[in-house]
Each structure stands twice: as C-alpha cells, then as structure tokens.
Backbone as JSON Lines, residues from 0, in Angstrom:
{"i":0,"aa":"X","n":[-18.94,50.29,19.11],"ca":[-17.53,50.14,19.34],"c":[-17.24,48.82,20.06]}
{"i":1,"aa":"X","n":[-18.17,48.24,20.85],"ca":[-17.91,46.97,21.48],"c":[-17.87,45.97,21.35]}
{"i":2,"aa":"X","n":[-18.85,46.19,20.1],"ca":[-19.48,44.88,19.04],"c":[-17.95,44.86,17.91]}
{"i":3,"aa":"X","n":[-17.35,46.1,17.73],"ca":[-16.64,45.81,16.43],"c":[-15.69,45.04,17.37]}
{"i":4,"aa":"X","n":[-14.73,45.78,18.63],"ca":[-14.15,45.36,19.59],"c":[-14.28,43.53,19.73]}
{"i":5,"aa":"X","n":[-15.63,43.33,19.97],"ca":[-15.86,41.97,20.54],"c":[-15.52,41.06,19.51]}
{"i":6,"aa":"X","n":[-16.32,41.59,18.01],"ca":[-16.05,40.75,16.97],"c":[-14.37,40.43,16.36]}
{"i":7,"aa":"X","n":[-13.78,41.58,16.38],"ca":[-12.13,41.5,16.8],"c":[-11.62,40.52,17.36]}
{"i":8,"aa":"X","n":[-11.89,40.04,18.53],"ca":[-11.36,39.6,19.4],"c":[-11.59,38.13,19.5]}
{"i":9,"aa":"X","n":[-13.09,37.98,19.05],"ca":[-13.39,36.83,18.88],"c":[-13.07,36.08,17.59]}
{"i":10,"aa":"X","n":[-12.66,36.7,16.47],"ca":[-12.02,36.37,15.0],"c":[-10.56,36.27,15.4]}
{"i":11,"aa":"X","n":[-10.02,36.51,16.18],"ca":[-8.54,36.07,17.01],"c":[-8.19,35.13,17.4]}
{"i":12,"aa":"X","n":[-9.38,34.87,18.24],"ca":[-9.38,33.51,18.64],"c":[-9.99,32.63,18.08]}
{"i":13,"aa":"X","n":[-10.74,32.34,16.83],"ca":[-11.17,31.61,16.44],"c":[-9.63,31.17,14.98]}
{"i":14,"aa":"X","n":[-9.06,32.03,14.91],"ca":[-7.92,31.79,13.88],"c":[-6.81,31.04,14.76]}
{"i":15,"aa":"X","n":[-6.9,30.72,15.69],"ca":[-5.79,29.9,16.48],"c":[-6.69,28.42,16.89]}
{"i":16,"aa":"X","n":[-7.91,28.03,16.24],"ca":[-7.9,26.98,16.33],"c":[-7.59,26.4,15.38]}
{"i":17,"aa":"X","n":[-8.32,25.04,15.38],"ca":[-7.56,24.19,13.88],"c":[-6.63,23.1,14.04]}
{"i":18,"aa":"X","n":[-6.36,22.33,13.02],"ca":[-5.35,21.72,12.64],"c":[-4.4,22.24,12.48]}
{"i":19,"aa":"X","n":[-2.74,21.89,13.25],"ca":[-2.24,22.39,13.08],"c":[-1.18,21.29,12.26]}
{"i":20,"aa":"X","n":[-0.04,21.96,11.18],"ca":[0.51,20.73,10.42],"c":[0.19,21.01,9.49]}
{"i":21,"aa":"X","n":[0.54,19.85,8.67],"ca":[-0.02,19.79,7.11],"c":[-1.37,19.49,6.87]}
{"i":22,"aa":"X","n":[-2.15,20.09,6.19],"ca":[-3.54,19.66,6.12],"c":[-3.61,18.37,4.98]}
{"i":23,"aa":"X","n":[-4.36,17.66,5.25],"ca":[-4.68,15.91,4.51],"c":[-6.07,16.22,3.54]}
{"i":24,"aa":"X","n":[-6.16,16.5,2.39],"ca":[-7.2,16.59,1.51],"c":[-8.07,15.33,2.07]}
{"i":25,"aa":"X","n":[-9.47,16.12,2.26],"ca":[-10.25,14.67,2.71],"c":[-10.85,13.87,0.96]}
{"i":26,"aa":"X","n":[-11.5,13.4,1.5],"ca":[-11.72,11.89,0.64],"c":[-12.95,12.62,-0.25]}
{"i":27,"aa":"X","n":[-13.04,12.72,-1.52],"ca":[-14.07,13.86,-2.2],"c":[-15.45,12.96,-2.06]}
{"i":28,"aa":"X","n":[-16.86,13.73,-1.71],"ca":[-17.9,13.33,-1.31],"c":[-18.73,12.62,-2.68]}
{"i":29,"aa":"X","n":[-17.9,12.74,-3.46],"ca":[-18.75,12.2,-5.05],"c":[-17.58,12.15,-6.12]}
{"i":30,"aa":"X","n":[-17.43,11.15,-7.39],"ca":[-16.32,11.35,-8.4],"c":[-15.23,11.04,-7.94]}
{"i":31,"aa":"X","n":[-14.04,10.81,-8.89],"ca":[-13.21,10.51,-8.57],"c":[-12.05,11.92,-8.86]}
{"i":32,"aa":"X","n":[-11.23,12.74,-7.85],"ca":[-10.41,13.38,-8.19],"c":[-9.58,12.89,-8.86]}
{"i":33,"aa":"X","n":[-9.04,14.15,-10.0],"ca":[-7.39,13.92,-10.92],"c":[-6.42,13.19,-10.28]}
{"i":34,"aa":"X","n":[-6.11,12.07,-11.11],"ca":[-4.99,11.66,-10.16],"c":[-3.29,12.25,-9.99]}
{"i":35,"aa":"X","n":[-2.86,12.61,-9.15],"ca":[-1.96,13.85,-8.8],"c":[-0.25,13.17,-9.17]}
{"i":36,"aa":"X","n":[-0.61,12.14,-9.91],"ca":[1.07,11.41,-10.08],"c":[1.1,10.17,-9.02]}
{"i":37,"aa":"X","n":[2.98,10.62,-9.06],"ca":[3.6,9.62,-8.23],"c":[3.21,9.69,-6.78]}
{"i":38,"aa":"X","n":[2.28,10.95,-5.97],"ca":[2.31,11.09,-4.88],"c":[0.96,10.63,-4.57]}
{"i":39,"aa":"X","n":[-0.35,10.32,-5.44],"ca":[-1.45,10.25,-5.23],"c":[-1.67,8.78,-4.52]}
{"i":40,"aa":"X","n":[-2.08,8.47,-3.52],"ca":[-2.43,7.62,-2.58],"c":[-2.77,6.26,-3.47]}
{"i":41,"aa":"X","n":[-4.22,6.71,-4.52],"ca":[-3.97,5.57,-5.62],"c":[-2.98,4.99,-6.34]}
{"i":42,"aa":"X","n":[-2.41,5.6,-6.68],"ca":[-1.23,5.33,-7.5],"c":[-0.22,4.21,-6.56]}
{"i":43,"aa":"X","n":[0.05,5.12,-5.3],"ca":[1.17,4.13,-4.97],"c":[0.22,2.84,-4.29]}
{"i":44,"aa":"X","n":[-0.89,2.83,-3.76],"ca":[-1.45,1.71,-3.85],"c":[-1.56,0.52,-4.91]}
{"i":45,"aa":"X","n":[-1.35,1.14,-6.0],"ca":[-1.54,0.78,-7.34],"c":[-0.28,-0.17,-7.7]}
{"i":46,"aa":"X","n":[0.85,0.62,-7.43],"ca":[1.89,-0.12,-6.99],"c":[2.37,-0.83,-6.32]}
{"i":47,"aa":"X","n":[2.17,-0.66,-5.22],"ca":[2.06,-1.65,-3.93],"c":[1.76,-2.75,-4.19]}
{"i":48,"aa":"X","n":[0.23,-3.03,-4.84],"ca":[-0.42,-4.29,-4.97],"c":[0.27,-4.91,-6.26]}
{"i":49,"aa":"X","n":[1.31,-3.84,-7.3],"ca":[1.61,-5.09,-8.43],"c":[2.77,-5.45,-7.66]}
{"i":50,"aa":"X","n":[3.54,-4.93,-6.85],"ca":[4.71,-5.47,-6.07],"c":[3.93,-6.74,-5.51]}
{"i":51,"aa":"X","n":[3.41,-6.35,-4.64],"ca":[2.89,-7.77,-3.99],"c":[2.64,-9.0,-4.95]}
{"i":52,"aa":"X","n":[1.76,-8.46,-6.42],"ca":[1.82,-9.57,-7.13],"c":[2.51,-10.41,-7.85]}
{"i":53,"aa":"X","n":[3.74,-9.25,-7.75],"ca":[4.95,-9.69,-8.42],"c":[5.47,-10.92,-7.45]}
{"i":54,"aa":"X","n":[5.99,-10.73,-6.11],"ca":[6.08,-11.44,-5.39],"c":[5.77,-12.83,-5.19]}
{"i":55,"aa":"X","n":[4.59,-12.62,-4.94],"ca":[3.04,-13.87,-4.78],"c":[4.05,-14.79,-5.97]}
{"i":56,"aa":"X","n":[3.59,-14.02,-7.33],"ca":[4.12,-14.66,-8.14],"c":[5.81,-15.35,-8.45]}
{"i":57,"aa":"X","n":[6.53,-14.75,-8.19],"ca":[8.04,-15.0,-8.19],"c":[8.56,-16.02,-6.64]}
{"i":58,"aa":"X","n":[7.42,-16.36,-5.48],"ca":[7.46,-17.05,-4.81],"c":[6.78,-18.67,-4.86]}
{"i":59,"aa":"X","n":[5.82,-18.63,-5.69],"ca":[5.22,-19.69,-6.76],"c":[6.18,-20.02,-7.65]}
{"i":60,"aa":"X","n":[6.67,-19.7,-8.41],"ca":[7.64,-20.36,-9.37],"c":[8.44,-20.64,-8.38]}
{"i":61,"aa":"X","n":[9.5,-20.25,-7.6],"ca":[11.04,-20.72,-6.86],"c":[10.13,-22.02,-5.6]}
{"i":62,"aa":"X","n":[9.0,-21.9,-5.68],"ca":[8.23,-23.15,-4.65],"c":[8.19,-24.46,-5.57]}
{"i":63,"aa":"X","n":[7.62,-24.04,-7.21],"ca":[7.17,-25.31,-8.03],"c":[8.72,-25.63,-8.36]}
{"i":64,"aa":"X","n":[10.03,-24.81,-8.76],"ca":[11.47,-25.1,-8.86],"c":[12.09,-25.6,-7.73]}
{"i":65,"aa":"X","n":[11.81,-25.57,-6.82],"ca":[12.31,-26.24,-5.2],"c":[11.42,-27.78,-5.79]}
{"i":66,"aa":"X","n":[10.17,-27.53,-5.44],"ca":[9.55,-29.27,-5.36],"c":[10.21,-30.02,-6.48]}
{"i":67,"aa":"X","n":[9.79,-29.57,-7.73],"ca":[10.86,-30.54,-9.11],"c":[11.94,-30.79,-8.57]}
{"i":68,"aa":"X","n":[13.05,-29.62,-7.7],"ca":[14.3,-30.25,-7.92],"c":[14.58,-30.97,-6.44]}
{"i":69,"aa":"X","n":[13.94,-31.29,-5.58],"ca":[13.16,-32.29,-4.33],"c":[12.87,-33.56,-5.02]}
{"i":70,"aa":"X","n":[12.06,-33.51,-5.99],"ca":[11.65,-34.35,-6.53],"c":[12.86,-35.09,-7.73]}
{"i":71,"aa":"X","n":[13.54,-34.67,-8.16],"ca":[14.55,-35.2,-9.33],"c":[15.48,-35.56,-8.35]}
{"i":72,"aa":"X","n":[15.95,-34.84,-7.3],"ca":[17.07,-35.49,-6.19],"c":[16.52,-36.7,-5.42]}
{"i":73,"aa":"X","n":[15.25,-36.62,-5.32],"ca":[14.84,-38.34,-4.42],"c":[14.59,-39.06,-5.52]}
{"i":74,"aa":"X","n":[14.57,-39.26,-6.91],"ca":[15.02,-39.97,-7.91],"c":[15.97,-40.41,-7.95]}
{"i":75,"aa":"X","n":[17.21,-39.82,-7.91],"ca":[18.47,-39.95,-7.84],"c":[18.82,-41.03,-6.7]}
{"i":76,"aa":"X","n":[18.36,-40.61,-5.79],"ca":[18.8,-41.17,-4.17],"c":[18.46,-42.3,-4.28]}
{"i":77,"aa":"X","n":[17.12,-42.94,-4.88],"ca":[16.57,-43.84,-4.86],"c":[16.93,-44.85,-5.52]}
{"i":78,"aa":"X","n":[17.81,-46.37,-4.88],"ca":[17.9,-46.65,-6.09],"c":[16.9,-48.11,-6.73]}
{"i":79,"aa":"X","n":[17.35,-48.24,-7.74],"ca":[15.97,-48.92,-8.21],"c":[16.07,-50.35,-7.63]}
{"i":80,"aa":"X","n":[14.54,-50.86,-7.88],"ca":[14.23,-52.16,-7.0],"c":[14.58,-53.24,-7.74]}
{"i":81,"aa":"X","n":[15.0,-54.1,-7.03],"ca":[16.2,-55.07,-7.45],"c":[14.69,-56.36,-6.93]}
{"i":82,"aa":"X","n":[14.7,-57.13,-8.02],"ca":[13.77,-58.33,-7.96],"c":[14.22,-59.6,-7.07]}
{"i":83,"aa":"X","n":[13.57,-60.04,-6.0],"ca":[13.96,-61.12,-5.28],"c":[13.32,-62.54,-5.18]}
C-alpha cells in the first residue's frame, strides 16, 4: 500500500515538471523532416534569403543608375576645352 501510495505521489510530481508553453520540435537526429508549408523554419528562411537577394540586387542596379546619371550630369557641367 505504500509503494502504490509512494509511486502515486511521486508520478504527481514528476507531471508538474517540464516545459511549460508551447513545445519547439527539436532538430531531427538524422534526414530531413516533411517540410510543413508556409510555417516551416526552412521555408521562411528560404524566403528571407530570396528577399535579401532581391534587394542586394535591386540596390546594385539603382547604384550602377545613380553613377551613369553622376556621370552624364558632370558631362553636361563640363564644358569643353577651348584651345589656347
């Protein structure tokens, strides 16, 4: 009776430890898990990085369109050399 008692008591308290919250699927020890959609960690990483490349990229062009038009306006400004 003391043992069932003890084991009782001690399965009581062992159910109040833990994480408490949402539990975080850990990282699988081998393979790659299904990927779960729009919510799967890859995915929006996946995204993330073409945003960024989009960027990278769309900040390269408006840099080489700035220097040309830097460059066609000190054309302009400049005016030509007059022989002495």
């Amino acid at each position: 009776m003391r043992t069932s008692l003890l084991l009782l008591l001690s399965l009581a308290a062992l159910s109040a430890c833990g994480l408490r919250g949402d539990l975080v699927r850990p990282v699988p020890l081998w393979g790659d898990p299904p990927n779960e959609g729009a919510l799967d960690p890859r995915t929006i990483q996946a995204a993330k990085e073409a945003a960024e490349a989009e960027k990278a990229r769309e900040d390269a062009e408006r840099k080489a369109a700035d220097e040309a038009r830097r460059q066609q306006l000190e054309q302009q400004a400049t005016p030509p050399a007059t022989p002495q």
